[in-house]
Structures are given as C-alpha cells and as structure tokens.
N, C-alpha and C positions, 0 to 999 in steps of 0.2 A: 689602450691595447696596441701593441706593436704588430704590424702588419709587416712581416720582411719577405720579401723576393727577392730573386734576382733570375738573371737569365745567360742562359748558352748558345753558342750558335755552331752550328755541324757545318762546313763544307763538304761538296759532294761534288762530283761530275757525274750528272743524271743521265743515266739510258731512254730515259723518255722524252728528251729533252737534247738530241743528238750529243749528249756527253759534256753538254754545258755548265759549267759554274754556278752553282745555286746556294740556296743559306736557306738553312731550316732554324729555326728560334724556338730554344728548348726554355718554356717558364718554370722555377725551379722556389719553388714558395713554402715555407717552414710556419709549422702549427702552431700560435702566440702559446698555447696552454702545456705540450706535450714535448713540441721538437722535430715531430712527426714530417717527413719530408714527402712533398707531392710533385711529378713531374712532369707537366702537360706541353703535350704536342700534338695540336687539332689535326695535323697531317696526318697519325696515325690511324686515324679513324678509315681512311681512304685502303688500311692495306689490304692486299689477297688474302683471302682464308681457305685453305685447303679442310675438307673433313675427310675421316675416317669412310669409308663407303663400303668394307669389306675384305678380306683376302686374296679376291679375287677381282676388284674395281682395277681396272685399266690405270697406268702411271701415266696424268696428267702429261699431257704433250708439251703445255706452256710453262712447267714446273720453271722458274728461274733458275733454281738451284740444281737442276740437270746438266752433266756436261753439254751439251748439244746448245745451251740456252747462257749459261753462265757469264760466258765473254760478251753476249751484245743485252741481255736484260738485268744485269746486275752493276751497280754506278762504279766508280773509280774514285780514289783517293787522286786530290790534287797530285803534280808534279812535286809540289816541295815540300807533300811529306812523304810520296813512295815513290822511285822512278817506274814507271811505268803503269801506274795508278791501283795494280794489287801485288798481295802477297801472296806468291806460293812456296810450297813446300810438299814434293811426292804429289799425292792426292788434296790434298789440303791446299782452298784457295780461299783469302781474306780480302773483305773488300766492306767500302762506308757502310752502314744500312741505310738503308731509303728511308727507312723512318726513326728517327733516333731519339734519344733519352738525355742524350748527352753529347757533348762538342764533338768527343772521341767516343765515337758505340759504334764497332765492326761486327762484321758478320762472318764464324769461320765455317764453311761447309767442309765438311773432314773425311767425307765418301763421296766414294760416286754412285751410290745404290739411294734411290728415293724413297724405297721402303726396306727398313732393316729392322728385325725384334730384337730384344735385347739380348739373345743370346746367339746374337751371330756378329756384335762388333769384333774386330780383331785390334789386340794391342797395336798391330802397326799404322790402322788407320788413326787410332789415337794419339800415336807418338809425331806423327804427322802432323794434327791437328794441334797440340801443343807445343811443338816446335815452331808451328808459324804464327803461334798467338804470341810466344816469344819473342818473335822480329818486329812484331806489333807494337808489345809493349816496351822494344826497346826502342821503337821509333818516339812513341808518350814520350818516354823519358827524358828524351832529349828536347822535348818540346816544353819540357818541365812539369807533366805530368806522372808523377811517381808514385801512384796506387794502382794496382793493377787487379780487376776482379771481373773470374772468366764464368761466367753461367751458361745455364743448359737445362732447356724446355723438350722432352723428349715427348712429339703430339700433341694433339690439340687440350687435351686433357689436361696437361701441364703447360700451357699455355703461348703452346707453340701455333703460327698461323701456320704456318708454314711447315708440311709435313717432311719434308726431305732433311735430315740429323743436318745439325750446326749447332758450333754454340754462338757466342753473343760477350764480345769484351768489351768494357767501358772501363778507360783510364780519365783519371781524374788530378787535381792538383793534393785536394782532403779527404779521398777516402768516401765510398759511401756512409751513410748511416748505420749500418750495419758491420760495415766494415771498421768501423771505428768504437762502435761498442764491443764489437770484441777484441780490439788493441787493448781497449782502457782495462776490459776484463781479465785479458793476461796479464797487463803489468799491474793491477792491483793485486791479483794471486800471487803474481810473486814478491810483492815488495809485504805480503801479509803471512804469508809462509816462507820465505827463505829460499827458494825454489820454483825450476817452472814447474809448471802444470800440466805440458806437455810431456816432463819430464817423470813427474808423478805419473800419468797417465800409462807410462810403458807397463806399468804393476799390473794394468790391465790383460795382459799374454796371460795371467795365471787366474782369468777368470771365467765365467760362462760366457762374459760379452764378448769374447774373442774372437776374433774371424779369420786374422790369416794375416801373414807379413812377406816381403822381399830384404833386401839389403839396405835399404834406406827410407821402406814407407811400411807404417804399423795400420793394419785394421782392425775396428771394434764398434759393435753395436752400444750407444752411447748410455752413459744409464740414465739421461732423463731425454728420451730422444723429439725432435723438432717437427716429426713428423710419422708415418707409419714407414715403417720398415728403416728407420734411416740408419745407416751407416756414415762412420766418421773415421777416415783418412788421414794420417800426419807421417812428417818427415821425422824419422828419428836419428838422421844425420847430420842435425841442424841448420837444415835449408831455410829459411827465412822467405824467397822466392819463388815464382815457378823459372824465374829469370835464373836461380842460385842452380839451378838444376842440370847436371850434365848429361852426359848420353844414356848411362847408367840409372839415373836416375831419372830421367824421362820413360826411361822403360820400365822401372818398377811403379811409376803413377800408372801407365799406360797400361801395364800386367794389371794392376791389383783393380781398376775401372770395371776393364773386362771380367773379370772374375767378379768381379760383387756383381756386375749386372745379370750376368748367366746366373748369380742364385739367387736375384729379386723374379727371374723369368720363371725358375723352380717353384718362387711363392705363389704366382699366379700374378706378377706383377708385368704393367707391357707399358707402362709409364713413368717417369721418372722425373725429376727436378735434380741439380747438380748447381754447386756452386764452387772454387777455387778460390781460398783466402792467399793473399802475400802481403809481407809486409814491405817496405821500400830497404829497411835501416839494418843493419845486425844487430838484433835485439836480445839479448839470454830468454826473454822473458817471451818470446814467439818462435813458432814454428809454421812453415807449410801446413795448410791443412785444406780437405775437400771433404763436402759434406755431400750425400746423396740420398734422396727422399722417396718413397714409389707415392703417386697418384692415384687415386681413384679413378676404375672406370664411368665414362661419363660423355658429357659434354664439354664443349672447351670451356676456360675455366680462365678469369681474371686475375687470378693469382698464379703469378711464374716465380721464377729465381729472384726477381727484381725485388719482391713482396714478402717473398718466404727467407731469402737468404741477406738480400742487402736491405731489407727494411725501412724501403722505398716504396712509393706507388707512382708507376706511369700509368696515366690520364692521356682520353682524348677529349676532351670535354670540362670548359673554364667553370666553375659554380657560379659564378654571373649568367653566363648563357643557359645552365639549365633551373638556374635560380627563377628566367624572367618568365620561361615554359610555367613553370610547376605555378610562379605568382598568379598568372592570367588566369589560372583554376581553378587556387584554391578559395576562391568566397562562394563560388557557380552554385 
C-alpha cells in the first residue's frame, strides 16, 4: 500500500509573537484507496471560537477581526510577498491566517460590522472584498500559484470560529480536490457533447430553477443541488476567473450574492457556506462559477467550504496521536 504525503509550510508575521517570522507545517496526506485529501495542522486546534450567544450578546471587545483590533491582533504577510504585510481595499482588509491549510490561506474580512444577517450585506462591501481577494491572487500568481479558490463559512454553524464575515482564499500550484474534479468534469462534458455546459446551462432562464441574472452573471437553483437551498452562480460572459473580471462585472457577482442571500434570509436561512470556482487557463469548456449552500441551525459544525466545496478535510489532530489514545482503551 502506498502511503503518499507531503507537506506545506505558511509564513506569517505573528502578532503574538511581536510580528516575528514563523512557519507553520501544513501535512497534506492522500487516501491509498479513494484519493481523498486530509489537511492537518495541530496549530489549529489552539484557535478562538466565538459562539452565537443571542441578538442581544455584547460584540466581543477582543474580536480580532474588529476595526479597533485588526492592525495589532491579526499577522502580516512577509515583506516580499505584500509591501507593507496586508491587503486593502475600501473596507476590506487581507492578511495570513494564523492557522492555515495551506502555504498560501488568507483571511479577507470585507466589513466592519461583527454581526451582520444575511440580509443586510451590501453589494459594496462585497465588491470590496472581492477586489482585494484579487490582489491576493494576483500576488499567488506570480509566485506560481495559479488556482485560486475563495470560501465563505457564514457562523459557527457553517463552520466559522470566528463570528465577524470574512472569507478565506487558498491559492495553490494544482488546484484543490474539488477544484479539479470539477475542471475534469467540464472538460469531459464538453469534449462528450460538443459544447460547454455552462453554455447549455443558460436554457435554464426558461425554467422553474431560475433565480435572476445581471449582465454577465446567471442565477439558478441547480437541479441536483449539493446542499439545502443551494444556489449556483456563473459567468455568462465568459470569465474563466474572478481575476478575468472587471469593474462591471465585480458588481454583478457582488449584486447577485447579495440578493441570493436576502432570499435564503426570506427562507428562514441565517447560515450559509459559499465557495468561488476559477480556473487559471482560457478554457471554452469553463466558466466562473459560485456556489452558495444554507446551513442548519445548530452548533458549530466540522464541515465548512473546505469539505463541502473543495473536497478536502482540514484536521487538527494526526491519526497516530488519536490512534495511540483510542489503543490504551480499547482491551480495558
């Protein structure tokens, strides 16, 4: 049996740590029978967990992701890959995570309100936030990471620690797992029909799964959908990226988010999972696409975007270490 690993390492300039130079080691180990990818990082275990406490629960004083807190409790990107160790943009500020997944996994906080329902995001804090996940991944790029895939854990329930909206971008050199089962899945459909699939897919406007469009972004509830409520988002412009996307069309992602989420908050929905597919290449056979999931109310929940949309599991905890636990007990 073939046992493959391999491993990543994050640099970071740590706030806890007077902004020091540190290296986190992401294990990145592939299932001999399935494919199945696991992504452990025992640091995570260490992180804040905010919970839900009510409508009316005080906004955490030490929230990191508060303006007031943001510049000294959130780390910095070395100097040579950001000058000045983050990215902003308006409201929207990028910067390493503390506890990462992967070499490249930032954090983009896209508001300055620490508690927001889903029907009071405003396209502009959006267009904000996606603008500066853009500088991000054009920073990847040059560093030779050319897959770009941007998630979004909306509460603990969707498997956010951290209550105050961000999302979460991990570029890469190949692409999650996920990420690349759905390349192979559009370029098989088209090399089996003649045709994208996205392109097929516009036929959808004349159906019941119809939801709504702008100038360059189609919505429709999917017909086999990935999760409750989900909705599925594409470019019918032929954007390939969120990098391919210009002002105009930053604003019809930004518009059509907003609006889908003000009618998951109509459903009774106050949670949500999001993911951003790109591809790197200009491919016929791909388009932009964003999927969005609602949650169950609940407790928080081990399954975020990472599990649902890229088909990945981050792990804080090696199966050796809770292998040797579970051995000590199991003859007692």
């Amino acid at each position: 049996m073939r046992l493959e690993k391999f491993s990543e390492c994050a640099r970071i300039l740590d706030p806890r740590n007077g902004f020091a130079e540190t290296f986190q080691e992401i294990e990145v180990r592939v299932d001999p029978l399935t494919g199945s990818i696991s992504r452990i990082n025992l640091a995570r275990g260490l992180r804040p967990k905010q919970e839900i406490k009510g409508l009316e629960a005080p906004i955490p004083p030490d929230c990191p992701f508060c303006p007031q807190n943001i510049e000294k409790e959130t780390p910095r990107f070395p100097e040579d890959y950001v000058k000045g160790g983050r990215i902003k943009r308006g409201r929207a500020t990028i910067f390493p995570n503390l506890y990462p997944l992967a070499d490249l996994h930032s954090v983009c906080v896209f508001t300055d309100s620490h508690k927001l329902d889903l029907n009071r995001f405003s396209k502009e804090e959006f267009m904000e936030g996606f603008k500066a996940s853009v500088d991000f991944f054009r920073m990847c790029a040059g560093r030779g990471a050319i897959f770009h895939f941007l998630g979004w854990n909306h509460l603990p329930n969707a498997g956010a620690s951290i209550l105050h909206p961000h999302f979460q971008l991990i570029a890469s050199r190949a692409g999650l797992k996920g990420e690349r089962e759905l390349f192979d899945a559009c370029e098989r459909y088209w090399r089996r029909e003649g045709r994208s699939y996205w392109s097929d897919l516009k036929e959808e406007s004349n159906s019941e799964r119809y939801v709504g469009e702008s100038d360059s972004i189609m919505w429709v509830a999917p017909w086999a959908p990935m999760g409750t409520y989900e909705v599925l988002g594409f470019s019918t412009k032929g954007a390939k990226s969120i990098m391919d996307l210009d002002e105009k069309g930053v604003e019809d992602l930004s518009e059509g988010v907003a609006g889908v989420l003000r009618g998951l908050w109509d459903l009774g929905v106050r949670a949500v999972n999001m993911a951003v597919y790109s591809f790197p290449e200009s491919k016929e056979w791909f388009s932009l696409n964003v999927r969005i999931m609602a949650r169950p109310s609940g407790s928080t929940t081990d399954r975020a975007f990472l599990e649902l949309y890229g088909s990945e599991v981050g792990l804080t905890a090696s199966p050796e270490a809770y292998a040797k636990i579970l051995r000590s007990r199991f003859r007692e």
